[in-house]
C-alpha positions, -999 to 999 in steps of 0.1 A, spaced: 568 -701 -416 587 -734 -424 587 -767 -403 624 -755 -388 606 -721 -376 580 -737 -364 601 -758 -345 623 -732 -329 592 -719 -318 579 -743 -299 611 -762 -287 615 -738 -253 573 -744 -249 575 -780 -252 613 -784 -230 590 -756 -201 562 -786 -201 578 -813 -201 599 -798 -169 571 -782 -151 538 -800 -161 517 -776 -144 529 -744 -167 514 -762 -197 481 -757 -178 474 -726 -193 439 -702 -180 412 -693 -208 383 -673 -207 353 -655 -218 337 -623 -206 300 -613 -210 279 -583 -202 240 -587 -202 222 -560 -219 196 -546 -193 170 -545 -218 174 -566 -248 178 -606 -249 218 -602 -258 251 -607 -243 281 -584 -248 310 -605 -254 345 -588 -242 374 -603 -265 405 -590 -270 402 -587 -299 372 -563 -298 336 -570 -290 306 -588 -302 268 -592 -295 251 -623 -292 214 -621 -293 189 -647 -303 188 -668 -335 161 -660 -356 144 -695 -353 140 -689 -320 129 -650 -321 160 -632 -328 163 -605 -355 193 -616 -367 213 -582 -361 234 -601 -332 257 -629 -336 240 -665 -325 260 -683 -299 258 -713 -318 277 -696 -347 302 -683 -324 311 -720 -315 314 -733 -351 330 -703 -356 356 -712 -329 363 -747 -343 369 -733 -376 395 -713 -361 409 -739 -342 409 -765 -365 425 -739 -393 449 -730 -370 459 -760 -363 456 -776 -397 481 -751 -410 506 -756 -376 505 -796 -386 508 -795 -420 539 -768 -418 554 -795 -392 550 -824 -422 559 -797 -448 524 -802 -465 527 -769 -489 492 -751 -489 485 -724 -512 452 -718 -493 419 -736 -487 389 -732 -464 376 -742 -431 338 -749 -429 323 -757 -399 278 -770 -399 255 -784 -377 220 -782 -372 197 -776 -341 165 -784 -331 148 -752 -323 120 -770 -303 148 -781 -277 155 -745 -266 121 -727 -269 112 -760 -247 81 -769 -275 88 -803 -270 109 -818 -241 122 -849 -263 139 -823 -286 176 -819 -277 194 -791 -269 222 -780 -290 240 -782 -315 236 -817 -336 256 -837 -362 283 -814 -367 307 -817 -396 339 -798 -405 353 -798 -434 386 -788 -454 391 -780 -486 430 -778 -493 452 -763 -524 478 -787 -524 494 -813 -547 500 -833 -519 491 -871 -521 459 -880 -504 483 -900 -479 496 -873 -465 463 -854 -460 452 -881 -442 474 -882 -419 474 -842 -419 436 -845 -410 441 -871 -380 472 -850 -364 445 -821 -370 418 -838 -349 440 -851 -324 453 -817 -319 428 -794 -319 418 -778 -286 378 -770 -298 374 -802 -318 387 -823 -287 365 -802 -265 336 -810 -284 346 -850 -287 352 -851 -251 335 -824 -235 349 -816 -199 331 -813 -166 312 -784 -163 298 -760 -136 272 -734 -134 266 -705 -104 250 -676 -98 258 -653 -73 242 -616 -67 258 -583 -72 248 -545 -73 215 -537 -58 197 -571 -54 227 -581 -30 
């Protein structure tokens, strides 16, 4: 796809938005089943399904995926995505690269070991390495229009209020 494609693409999507604010405002979600036995989630994607389980510093055998994999994981994908979307709007020619997403955590914060420990995921850092003769200019700017656009990295910046509920179903209704 070439900046002009691209463009075609998205010119009814942007024209819709800037019409009728409130279509831009687009529903996401995420789907889980608890396994009645184990410690793991079912995730339902739609684009097939994956377990999460426990990491192995905190007990896990590492057969399931660990949720905080599945969120770098998610950036990655984001951030590529996006990456590619930006730099085909500049015309930045890529002959491929890679994404990589890292972060540490504190595995005392979750097991609750010691309460000072945080919870989650800690000084994260994404990186891109890029097969282009582009100048270093231009990937400069490709990085900032990356960051400023990416839905997961701006999430993570400037993380959104947040609920959590529980409600009954089944037999302990």
């Amino acid at each position: 796809m070439n900046a002009e494609e691209l463009r075609a693409l998205q010119a009814p999507l942007k024209a819709r938005y800037k019409s009728d604010a409130a279509a831009a405002r687009v529903p996401v979600h995420a789907l889980g089943r608890l396994d009645a036995d184990g410690v793991t989630c079912r995730i339902e994607t739609g684009h097939g399904k994956a377990l999460a389980g426990l990491h192995p510093a905190t007990g896990g055998n590492g057969q399931e995926a660990c949720s905080g994999d599945m969120l770098l994981e998610a950036l990655v994908a984001c951030a590529g995505v996006t990456l590619k979307a930006v730099a085909t709007a500049m015309s930045i020619p890529l002959r491929g690269g890679t994404v990589r997403a890292e972060g540490l955590f504190d595995a005392r914060g979750t097991l609750g070991t010691d309460k000072s420990a945080p919870v989650g995921l800690q000084d994260l850092r994404l990186r891109f390495e890029l097969d282009t003769d582009a100048p270093q200019e231009k990937l400069d700017k490709l990085i900032e229009l990356t960051e400023r656009y990416c839905v997961i990295y701006q999430t993570l910046r400037n993380p959104p209020a947040i609920a959590c509920e529980a409600t009954r179903t089944g037999s302990g209704r």
